[in-house]
C-alpha positions in Angstrom: -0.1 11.2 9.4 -2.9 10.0 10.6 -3.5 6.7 12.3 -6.5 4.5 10.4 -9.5 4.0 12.4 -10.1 0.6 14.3 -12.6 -1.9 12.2 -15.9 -3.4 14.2 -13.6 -6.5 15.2 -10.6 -4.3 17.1 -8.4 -4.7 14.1 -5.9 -1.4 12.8 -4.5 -1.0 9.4 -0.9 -0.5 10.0 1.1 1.4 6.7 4.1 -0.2 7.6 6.8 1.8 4.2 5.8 3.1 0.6 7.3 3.2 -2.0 7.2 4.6 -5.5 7.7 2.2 -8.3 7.0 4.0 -11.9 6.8 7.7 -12.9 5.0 7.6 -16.2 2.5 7.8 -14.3 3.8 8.2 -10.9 2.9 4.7 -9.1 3.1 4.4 -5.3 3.2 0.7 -3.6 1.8 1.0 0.5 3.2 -2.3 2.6 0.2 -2.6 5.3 -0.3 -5.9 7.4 -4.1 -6.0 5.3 -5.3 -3.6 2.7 -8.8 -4.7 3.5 -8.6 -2.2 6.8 -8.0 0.5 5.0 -11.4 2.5 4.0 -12.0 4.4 1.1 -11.8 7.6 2.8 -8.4 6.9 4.4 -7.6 6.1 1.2 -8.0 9.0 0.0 -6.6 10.9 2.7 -3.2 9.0 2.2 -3.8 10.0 -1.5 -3.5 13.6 -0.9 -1.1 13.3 1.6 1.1 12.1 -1.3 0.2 14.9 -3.6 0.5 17.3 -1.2 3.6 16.7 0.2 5.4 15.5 -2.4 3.8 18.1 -5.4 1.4 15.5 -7.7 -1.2 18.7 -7.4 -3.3 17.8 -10.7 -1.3 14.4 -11.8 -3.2 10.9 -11.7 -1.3 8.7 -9.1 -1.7 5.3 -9.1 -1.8 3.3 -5.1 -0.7 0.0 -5.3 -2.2 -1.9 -1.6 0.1 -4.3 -0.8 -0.7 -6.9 2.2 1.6 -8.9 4.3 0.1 -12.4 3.0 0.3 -11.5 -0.2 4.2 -10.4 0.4 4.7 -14.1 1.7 2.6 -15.7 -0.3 5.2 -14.1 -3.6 8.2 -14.6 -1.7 7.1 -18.1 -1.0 6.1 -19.1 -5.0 9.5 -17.3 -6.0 11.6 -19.4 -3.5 9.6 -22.7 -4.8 10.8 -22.0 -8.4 14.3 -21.4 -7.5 14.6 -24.9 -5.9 13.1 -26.3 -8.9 15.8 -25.3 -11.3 
């Protein structure tokens, strides 16, 4: 695959895993360190890329983004609640 471009500040998206998390229809999550670098049109690109290689030709997908502070941010909350109880 290809790598994202490089944003105005020097910053790269970085797709880190994916994986998929329904079928009905299929669902993919994306781990990146910040789904704001990620343009629309490499969006789309990793979009096809999915269909492509893994045979979705004609079936809505649904890409979840998921950023590395929001990651911790849910880990953190879920960790508070367990100390609670």
């Amino acid at each position: 695959w290809r790598s994202p471009p490089t944003t105005r500040g020097g910053r790269q998206g970085r797709l880190y895993y994916g994986t998929q998390v329904a079928s009905r229809p299929p669902s993919f999550t994306l781990f990146v360190n910040d789904p704001k670098l990620f343009g629309e049109t490499y969006r789309r690109y990793v979009e096809r890329q999915i269909r492509e290689g893994l045979g979705f030709d004609g079936t809505p997908l649904r890409l979840f983004w998921r950023g590395k502070q929001q990651r911790d941010a849910e880990r953190d909350l879920a960790r508070q609640q367990t100390r609670k109880t």
